[in-house]
C-alpha positions in Angstrom: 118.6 169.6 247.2 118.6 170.5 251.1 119.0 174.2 251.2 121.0 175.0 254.7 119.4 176.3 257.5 120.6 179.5 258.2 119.4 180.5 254.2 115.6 179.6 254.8 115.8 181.8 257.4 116.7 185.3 255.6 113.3 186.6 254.5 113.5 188.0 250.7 114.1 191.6 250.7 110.9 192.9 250.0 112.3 196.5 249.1 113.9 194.7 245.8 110.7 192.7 245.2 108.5 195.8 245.1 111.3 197.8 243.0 111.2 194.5 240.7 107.0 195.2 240.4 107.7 198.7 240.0 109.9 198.5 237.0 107.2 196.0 235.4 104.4 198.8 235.4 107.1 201.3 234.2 107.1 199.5 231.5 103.6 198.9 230.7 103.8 202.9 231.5 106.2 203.9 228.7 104.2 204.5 226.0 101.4 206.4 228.2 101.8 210.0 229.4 102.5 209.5 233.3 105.9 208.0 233.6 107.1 206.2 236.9 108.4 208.2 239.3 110.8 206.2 241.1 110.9 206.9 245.1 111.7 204.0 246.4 115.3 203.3 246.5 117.5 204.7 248.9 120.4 205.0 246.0 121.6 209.2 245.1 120.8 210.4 241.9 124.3 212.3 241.6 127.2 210.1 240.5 130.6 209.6 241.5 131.6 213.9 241.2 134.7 214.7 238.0 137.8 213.8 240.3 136.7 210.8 241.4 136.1 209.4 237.8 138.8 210.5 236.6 140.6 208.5 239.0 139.0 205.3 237.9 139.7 206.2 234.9 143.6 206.6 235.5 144.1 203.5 237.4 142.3 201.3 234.7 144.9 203.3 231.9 148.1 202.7 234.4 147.4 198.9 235.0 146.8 200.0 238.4 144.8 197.5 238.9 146.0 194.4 241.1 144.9 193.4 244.4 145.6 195.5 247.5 146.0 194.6 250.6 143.0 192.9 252.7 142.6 195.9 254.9 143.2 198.6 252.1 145.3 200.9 250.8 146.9 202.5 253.5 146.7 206.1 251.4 143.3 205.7 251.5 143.3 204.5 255.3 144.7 207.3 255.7 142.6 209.8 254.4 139.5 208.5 256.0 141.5 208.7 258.9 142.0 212.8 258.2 138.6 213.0 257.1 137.1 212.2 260.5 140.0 214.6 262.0 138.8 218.0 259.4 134.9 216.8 259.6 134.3 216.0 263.0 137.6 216.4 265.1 138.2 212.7 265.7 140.6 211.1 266.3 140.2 207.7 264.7 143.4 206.2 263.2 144.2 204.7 259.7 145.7 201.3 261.9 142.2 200.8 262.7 140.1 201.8 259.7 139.4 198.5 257.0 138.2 199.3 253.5 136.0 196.6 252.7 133.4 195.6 249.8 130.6 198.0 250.5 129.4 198.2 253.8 127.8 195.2 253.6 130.9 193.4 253.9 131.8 195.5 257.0 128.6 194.1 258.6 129.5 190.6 257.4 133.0 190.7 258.7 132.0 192.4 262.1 129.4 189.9 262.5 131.7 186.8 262.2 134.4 188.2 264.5 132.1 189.1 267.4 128.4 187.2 267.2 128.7 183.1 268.3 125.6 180.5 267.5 122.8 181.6 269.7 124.0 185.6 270.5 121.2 187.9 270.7 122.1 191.3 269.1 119.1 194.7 270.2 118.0 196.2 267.3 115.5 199.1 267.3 112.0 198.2 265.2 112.0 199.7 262.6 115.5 199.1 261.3 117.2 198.1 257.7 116.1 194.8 257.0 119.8 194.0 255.7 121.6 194.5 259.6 119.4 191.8 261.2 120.2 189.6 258.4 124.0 189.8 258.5 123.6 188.7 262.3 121.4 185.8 261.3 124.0 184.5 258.9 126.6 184.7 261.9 124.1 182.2 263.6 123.1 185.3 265.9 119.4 186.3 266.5 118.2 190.3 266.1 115.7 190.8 268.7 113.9 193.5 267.4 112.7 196.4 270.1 109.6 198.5 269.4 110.7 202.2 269.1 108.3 205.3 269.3 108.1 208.7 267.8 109.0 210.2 271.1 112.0 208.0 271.0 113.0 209.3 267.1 112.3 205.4 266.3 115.6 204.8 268.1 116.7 202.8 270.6 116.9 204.4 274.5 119.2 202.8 277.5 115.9 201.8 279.6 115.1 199.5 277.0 118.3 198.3 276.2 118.7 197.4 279.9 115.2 196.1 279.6 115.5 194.0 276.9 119.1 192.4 277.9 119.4 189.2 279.4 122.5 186.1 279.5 122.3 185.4 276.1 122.3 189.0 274.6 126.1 190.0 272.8 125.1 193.9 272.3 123.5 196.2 270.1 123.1 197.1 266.2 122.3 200.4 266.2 122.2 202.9 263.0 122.7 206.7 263.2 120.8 208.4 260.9 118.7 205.3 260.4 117.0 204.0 257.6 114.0 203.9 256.9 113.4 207.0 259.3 116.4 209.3 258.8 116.6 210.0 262.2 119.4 210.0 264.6 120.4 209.0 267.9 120.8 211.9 270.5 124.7 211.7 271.3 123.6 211.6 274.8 121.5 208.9 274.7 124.0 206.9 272.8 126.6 207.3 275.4 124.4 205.9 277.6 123.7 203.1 275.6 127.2 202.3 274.9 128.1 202.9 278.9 125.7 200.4 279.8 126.3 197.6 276.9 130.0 198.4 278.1 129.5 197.8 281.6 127.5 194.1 280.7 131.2 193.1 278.7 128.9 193.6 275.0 129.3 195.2 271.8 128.1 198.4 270.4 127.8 198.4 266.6 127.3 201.2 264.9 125.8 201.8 261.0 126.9 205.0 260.2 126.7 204.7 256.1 124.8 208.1 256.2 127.3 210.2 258.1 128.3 213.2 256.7 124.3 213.4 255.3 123.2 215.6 258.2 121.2 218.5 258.7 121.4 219.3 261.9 125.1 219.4 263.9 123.3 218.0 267.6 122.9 214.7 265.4 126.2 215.2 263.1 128.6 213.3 265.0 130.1 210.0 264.9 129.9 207.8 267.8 133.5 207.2 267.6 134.4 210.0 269.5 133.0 208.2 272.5 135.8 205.8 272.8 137.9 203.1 270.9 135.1 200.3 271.1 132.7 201.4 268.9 132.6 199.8 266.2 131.5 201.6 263.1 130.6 200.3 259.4 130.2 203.1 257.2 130.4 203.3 253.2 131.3 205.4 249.7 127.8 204.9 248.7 125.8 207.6 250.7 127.6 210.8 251.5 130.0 209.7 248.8 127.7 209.3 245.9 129.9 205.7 244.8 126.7 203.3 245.1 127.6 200.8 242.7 131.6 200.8 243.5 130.8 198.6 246.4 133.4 200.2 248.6 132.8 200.9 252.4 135.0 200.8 255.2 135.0 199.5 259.2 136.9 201.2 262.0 137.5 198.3 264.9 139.7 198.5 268.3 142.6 197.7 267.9 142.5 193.9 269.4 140.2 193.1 266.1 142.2 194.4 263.4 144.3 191.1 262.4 141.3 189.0 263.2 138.7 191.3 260.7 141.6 190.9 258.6 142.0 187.1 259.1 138.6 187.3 258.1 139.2 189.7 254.9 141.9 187.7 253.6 139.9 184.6 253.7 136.0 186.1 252.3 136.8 188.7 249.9 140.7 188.6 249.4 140.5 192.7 249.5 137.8 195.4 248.2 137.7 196.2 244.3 141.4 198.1 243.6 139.9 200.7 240.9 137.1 201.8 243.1 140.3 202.2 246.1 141.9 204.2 243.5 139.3 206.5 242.7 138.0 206.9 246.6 141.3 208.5 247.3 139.6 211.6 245.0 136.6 211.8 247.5 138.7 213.6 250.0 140.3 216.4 247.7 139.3 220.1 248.5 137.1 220.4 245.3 135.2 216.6 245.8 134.3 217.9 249.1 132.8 221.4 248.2 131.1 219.3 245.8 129.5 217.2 248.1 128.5 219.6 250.7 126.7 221.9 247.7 124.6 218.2 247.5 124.1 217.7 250.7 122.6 221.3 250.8 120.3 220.1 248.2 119.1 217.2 250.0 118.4 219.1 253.0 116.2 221.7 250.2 114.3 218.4 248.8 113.5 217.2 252.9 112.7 221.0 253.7 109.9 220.8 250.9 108.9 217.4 250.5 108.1 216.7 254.2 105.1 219.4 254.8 104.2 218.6 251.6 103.8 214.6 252.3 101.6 216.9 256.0 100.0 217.9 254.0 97.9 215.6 252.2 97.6 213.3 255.2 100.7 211.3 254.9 102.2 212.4 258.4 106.1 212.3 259.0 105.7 211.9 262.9 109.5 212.7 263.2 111.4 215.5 260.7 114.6 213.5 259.6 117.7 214.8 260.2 119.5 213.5 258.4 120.1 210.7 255.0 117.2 211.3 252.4 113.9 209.1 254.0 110.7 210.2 255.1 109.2 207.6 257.1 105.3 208.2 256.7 101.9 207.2 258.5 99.8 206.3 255.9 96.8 205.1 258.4 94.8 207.7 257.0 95.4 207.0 253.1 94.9 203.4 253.8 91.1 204.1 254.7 90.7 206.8 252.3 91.2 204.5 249.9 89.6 201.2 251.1 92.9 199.1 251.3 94.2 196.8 254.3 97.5 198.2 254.6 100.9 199.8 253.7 101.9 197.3 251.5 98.3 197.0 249.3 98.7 200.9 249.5 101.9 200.8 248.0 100.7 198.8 244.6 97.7 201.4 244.8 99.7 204.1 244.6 102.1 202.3 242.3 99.3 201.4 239.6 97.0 204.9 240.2 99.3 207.5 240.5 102.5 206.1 238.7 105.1 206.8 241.9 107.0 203.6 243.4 107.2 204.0 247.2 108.5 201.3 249.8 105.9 199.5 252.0 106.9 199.3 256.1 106.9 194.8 255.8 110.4 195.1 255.5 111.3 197.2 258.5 110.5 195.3 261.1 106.8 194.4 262.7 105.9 196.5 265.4 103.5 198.9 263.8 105.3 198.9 260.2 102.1 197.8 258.1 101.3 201.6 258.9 104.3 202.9 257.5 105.7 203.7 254.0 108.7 205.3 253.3 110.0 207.3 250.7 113.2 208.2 249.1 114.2 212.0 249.0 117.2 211.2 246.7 115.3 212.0 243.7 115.1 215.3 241.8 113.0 217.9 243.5 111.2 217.6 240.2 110.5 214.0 240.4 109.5 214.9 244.3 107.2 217.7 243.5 105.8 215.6 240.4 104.7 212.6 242.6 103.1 214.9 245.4 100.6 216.5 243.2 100.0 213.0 241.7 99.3 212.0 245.3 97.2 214.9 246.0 95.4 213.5 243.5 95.0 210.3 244.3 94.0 211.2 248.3 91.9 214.0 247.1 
């Protein structure tokens, strides 16, 4: 069977093929005394909060359960549309916000309205695997840029206008990022998006972990700039609806009826149940609910990070946001004789019983020194696996 093109060109996700050797030694763990600790997924380990189950619940009971329309339920439009007004004085309306199917969809769909067969999209390296992907499969290219501490592992405007040429469409960027957590400085971005602007491109924007951030220079969304930013964002992070596969993009108006061309055609409209109960997210008690975890995910990265310091696994950049620490692990690597972050990774995976995500997937300027880990676990589970690795490095 010939297998199309643009599939042997997505690389396997290596994050899932690490979590798939992590859950093996779990098991071969179970019946010992040093469980897995698991700190390798980037998934919340709070659930949808009360309301928004209950919700669920109710539409499933009422029958409320056919489909919507392709762009979403306007109630729920419009509360996104008033949550960006009360959480960070915007001004963004429900006309152009489209629920999707996760934000994975949102990438999908931007990508196939904007990228044609040979368009170069800037990303910054390191990056989520996933983003360069979805502009692949629009028969775009991601040309990955090397970013530096210094930089936050960001993109800057001098190498944006350095890397652009005639064949370059615009930028992917994400704000905070994974695998670093960091965020573009509001200035910077305006400069980026002034200059990508000026050359007739595209400024796309993942902002799935808005709402996660610790520190209000970074809080922002970058639609306050102007109308052409275009943002994919989701119900997974701040929102705590990971497996309801329910995100949303906000587009200028000129893209709405083609995203939703789009929409109609690809997913005929995002699950109905998980619309249903979203519309709970933005109700006075949901939100006091998820600030109070918010506040504890800012209490895990206040500890964990000095911690990680500490025993030689430098953060070069505090995150400010999400729940990543993005860690040099030069040092670890030749304390313990192995080639890189990857053969670390299984080290520390089969030694100290804690699944961690190797840099491969990131990008490949510099990422074989790099692993990251997820903050999204209990500070149990974080304080657990440090003095396992203390061990380990000792």
């Amino acid at each position: 069977m010939k297998i199309a093109t643009r599939a042997q060109r997505i690389e396997p996700f290596y994050v899932m093929e690490v979590a798939k050797a992590a859950r093996a030694l779990a098991a071969e763990a179970a019946h010992g005394s040093s469980p897995m600790i698991f700190l390798n997924i980037g998934e919340p380990d709070f659930t949808a909060p009360p309301l928004v189950q209950e919700a669920a619940a109710r539409a499933v009971r009422d029958g409320v359960t056919q489909y919507t329309h392709a762009v979403g339920l306007d109630a729920l439009r419009e509360r996104i549309s008033g949550w960006y007004a009360q959480r960070f004085d915007a001004d963004v309306p429900a006309r152009r916000i489209i629920v999707t199917a996760g934000a994975s969809a949102a990438l999908q769909l931007a990508c196939l309205a904007l990228i044609e067969a040979g368009d170069e999209i800037l990303m910054p390296d390191p990056s989520y695997p996933c983003n360069r992907h979805f502009v692949s499969a629009a028969e775009g290219n991601a040309v990955l840029v090397p970013t530096t501490p210094e930089e936050r592992f960001q993109l800057s405007a001098d190498k944006v206008e350095a890397a652009w040429n005639e064949r370059t469409r615009g930028v992917l960027l994400a704000s905070p990022s994974n695998p670093t957590g960091t965020s573009i400085h509001p200035a910077e971005l305006r400069r980026i998006h002034n200059f990508v602007q000026d050359k007739g491109g595209i400024t796309l924007l993942d902002e799935i972990y808005l709402g996660l951030s610790h520190d209000e220079t970074f809080g922002q969304t970058a639609l306050k700039m102007d109308d052409h930013v275009i943002s994919i964002n989701s119900f997974s992070k701040y929102f705590n609806m990971t497996g309801w596969r329910l995100g949303w993009l906000v587009v200028p108006d000129v893209l709405v009826p083609v995203v939703e061309r789009l929409a109609q055609n690809l997913f005929i409209c995002a699950s109905t149940v998980s619309q249903h109960a979203a519309l709970a997210c933005f109700e006075t008690e949901s939100i006091a609910e998820y600030e109070r975890r918010r506040a504890e995910f800012k209490a895990r990265r206040d500890w964990f990070i000095p911690a990680l310091n500490d025993i030689g696994l430098n953060v070069p950049v505090m995150p400010d946001g999400a729940f990543y620490a993005w860690a040099d692990c030069s040092a670890a690597c030749a304390k313990l004789g192995v080639k890189d972050s990857w053969d670390l990774s299984f080290e520390i995976m089969k030694r100290a019983h804690v699944a961690v995500t190797p840099g491969r997937d990131f990008g490949a300027d510099s990422t074989h020194r790099f692993i990251r880990f997820s903050t999204a676990s209990s500070m149990a589970h974080l304080q657990d696996a440090v003095a396992r690795l203390r061990t380990l490095l000792a």
